[in-house]
N, C-alpha and C positions, 0 to 999 in steps of 0.2 A: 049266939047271934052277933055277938060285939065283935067276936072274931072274924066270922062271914066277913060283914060289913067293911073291918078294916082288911080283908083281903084284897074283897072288890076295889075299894079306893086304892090301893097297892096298886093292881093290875093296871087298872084307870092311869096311875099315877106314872106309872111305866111306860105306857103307851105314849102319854102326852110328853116323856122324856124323847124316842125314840122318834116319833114325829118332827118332833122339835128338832131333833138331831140333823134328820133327813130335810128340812125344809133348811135350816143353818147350812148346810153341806150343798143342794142344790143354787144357793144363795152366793156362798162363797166360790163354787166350782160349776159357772154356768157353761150348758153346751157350747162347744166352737164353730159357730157357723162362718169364720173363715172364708173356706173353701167355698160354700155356696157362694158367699157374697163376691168371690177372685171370678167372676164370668169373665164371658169376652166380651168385648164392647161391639154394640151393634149400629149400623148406622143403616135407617133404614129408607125406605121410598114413602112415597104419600100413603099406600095401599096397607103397607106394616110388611112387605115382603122387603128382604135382606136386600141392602146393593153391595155390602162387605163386611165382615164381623172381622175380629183379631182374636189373637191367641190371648189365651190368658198369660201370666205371671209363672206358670208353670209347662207354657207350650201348650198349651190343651186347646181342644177347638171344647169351649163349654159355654153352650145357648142353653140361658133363661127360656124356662119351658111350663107356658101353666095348663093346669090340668083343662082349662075348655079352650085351650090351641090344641087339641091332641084329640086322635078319634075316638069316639064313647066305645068302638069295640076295643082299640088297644085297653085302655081303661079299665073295661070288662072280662078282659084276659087276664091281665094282670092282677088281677085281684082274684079273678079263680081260681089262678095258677100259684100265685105267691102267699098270697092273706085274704081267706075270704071272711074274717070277722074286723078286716080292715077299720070298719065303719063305725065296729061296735067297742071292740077296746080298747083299753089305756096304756095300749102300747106293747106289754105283754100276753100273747094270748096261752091262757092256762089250757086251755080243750086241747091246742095245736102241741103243748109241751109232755100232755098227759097221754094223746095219741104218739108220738114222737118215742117216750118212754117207755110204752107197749111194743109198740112194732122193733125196737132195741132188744128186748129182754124177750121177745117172742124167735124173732130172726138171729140175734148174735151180732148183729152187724146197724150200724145206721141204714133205715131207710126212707127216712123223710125227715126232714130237719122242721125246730117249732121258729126259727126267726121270720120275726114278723116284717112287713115293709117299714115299720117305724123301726126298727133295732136296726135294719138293713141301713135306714139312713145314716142313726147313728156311724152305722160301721164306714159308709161314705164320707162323712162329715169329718173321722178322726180314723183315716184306717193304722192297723196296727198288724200284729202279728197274731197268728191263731193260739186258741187256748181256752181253757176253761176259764180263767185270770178278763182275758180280754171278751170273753162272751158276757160274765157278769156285768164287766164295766159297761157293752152294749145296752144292757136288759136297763143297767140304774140312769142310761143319755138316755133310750127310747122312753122311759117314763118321765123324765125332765123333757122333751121334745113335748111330748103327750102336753103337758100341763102347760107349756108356754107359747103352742102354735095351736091353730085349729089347724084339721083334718086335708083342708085345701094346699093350707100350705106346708104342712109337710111332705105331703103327695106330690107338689113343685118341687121340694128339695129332692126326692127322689128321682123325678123326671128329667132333674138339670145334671143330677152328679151321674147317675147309675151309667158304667162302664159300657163302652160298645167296640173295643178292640185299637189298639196302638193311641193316638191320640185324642180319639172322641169321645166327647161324652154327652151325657144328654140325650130324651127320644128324638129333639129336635134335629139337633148334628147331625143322627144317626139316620135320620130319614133324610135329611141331605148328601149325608155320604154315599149312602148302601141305593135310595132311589130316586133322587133326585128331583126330590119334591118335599112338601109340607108337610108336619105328619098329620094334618086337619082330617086329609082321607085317607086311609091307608085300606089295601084287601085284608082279606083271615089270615092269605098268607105272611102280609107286610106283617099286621099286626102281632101276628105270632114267632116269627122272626124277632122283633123288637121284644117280646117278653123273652125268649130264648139266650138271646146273644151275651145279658150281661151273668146268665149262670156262671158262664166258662170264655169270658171276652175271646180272648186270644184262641182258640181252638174253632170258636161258634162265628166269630167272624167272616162274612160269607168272601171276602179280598183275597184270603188266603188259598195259595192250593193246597190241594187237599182238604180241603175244611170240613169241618163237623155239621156246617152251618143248617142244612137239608135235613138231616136226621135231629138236629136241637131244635129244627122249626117244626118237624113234622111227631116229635114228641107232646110239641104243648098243642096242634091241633088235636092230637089223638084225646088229650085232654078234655078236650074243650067240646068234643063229639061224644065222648061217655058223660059230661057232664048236664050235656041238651041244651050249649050256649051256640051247637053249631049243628045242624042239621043235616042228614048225611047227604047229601046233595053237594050244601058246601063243602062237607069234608072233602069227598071227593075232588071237589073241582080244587079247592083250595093246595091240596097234597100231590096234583097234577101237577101245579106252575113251576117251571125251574125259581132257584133261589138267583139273587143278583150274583154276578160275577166281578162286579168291578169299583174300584170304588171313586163316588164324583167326586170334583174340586168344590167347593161352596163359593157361592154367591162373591163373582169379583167384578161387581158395574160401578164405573164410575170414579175408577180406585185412588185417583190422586186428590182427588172432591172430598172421596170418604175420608181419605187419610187424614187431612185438614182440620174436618172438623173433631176426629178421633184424638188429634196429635194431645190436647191438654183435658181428657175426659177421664171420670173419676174407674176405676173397672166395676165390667154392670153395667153399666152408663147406654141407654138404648136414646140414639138419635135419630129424630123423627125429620125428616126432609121433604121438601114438596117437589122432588123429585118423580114423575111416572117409570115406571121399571119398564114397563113396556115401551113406552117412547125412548127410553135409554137405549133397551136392546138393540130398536132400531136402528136409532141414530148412529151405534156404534159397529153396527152392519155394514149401516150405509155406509162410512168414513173409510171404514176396513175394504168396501168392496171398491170406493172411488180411490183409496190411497194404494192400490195396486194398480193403477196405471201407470204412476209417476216410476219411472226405473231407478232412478235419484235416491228411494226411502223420502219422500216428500213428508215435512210435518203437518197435521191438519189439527185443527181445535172446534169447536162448536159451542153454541151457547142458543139457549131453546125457554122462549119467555113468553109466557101468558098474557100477553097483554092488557087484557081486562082484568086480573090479579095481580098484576107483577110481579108473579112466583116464578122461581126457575122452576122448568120441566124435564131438561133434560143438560146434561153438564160434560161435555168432550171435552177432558184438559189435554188428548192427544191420542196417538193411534195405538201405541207400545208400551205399556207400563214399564218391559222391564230393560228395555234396552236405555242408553246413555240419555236418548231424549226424553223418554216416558218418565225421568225424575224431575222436568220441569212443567208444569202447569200453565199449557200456553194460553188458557184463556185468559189468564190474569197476566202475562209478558205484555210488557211494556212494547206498543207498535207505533207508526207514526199516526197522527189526525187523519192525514189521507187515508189513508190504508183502512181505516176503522171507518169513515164514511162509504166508504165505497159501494157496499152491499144495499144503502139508500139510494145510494145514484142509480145507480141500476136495477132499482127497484120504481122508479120514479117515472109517472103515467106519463 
């Protein structure tokens, strides 16, 4: 019995060494979230839509992306497609590794991998080179991730890092690159595209010729139609739509305004402006469509105020960003008194 006893306290005793080890070592050797933290900085309009973001420290176009900016279908692809115990485990899922194991030793060959979107992060957060070596070191970040984030924000980490072909990252980018919108709404097609792309970035990117992109999108709806997340209806309709061919410029209003306030901002750094996008767009229509009369290249500025707030609305520091005059910010150039009154004289009953 004495023997028992002192076994059990042994085992006990071992355990609480091993633990202790793993929390010591978690302690000492915390995840590198880095990378998530290097975003681009954003400067944004009254509404929270982009007027210009910048590259990050590494060239990247990579927009902060939280999981309720993003459509509940992408979301639900994503997670059927990649990790559907998402929700439930601690980062490793054992069922996905023990299926994974089987379909190995059944086929010969891989045919479904067990990483999860948490180890996935990992892998974004410190990429490395392939290997058994580097999958462990995944498996021991995504249960350090596990334990130090909730499920929210991990799922943000994902959103803002996961690949989408040459410099983007993020679903956010990537829904401005590839369609030139939000990713708030996306179709089956969008949103299946967006789970597709960062399997095999470069190949699935729809920019490219020749690209994969069609066949990597219309695999995860095939998915998503055996699983009864899509109804053959929409399958159908959804596996009809051609994929994009091109890819957009992001959000550039405003750009010498944005740059300004960007010039001494921490990265990440999202600035909020009482600027209207839409009144922007205008404004800078209108300038564009009045300053092709002048044959000269005539300079024009504009400056657009609420008067009952005294917020700017809308901000023209000139017609050209990138040519010789668009690096001077003419609403703030120094002009004579006349000249600055003028627009009241002749506004005057």
């Amino acid at each position: 019995m004495l023997r028992a006893y002192g076994r059990w306290f042994a085992g006990i005793g071992a355990l609480a060494i091993i633990a202790g080890a793993l929390f010591a070592l978690d302690f000492v050797y915390p995840p590198d979230v880095s990378r998530y933290r290097d975003r681009s900085i954003e400067v944004r309009a009254s509404d929270g839509r982009i007027l210009r973001a910048f590259l990050t420290g590494d060239d990247k176009w990579r927009l902060a992306t939280d999981p309720v900016e993003v459509d509940p279908r992408y979301i639900a692809f994503l997670k059927a497609y990649e990790d559907q115990r998402f929700d439930a485990h601690w980062g490793v899922d054992p069922l996905a590794a023990l299926r994974a194991l089987t379909q190995l030793a059944g086929a010969g060959h891989i045919v479904s991998g067990a990483s999860t979107l948490t180890m996935q992060t990992a892998r974004l957060l410190e990429p490395g080179s392939r290997g058994i070596l580097t999958k462990l070191r995944q498996v021991g970040r995504a249960l350090q991730l596990e334990r130090r984030y909730s499920k929210a924000q991990i799922l943000n980490m994902y959103l803002t890092l996961a690949p989408f072909g040459g410099n983007v990252e993020g679903v956010r980018a990537a829904a401005l690159a590839y369609f030139d919108k939000e990713p708030k709404r996306l179709t089956a097609g969008e949103a299946a595209l967006l789970v597709a792309i960062p399997q095999s970035p470069e190949r699935a990117r729809p920019d490219k010729p020749r690209s994969g992109a069609r066949a990597a999108r219309d695999k995860v709806l095939e998915r998503m139609a055996h699983a009864g997340i899509l109804s053959p209806a929409e399958y159908s309709e959804a596996v009809a739509l051609p994929v994009p061919a091109i890819r957009h410029n992001l959000p550039f209003l405003a750009p010498r305004f944005a740059q300004g306030l960007a010039e001494h901002a921490a990265p990440g750094s999202i600035i909020r402006t009482s600027v209207d996008a839409d009144w922007q767009i205008a404004l800078e229509a209108l300038a564009k469509k009045e300053g092709s009369w002048f044959p000269d290249g005539a300079a024009m500025a504009a400056l657009v105020i609420d008067n009952k707030t005294r917020t700017v609305r809308s901000y023209l520091d000139g017609l050209d960003f990138w040519n010789h005059q668009g690096q001077i910010d003419l609403a703030r150039a120094v002009r004579s008194p006349g000249s600055a009154l003028k627009p009241l004289y002749k506004c005057r009953p």
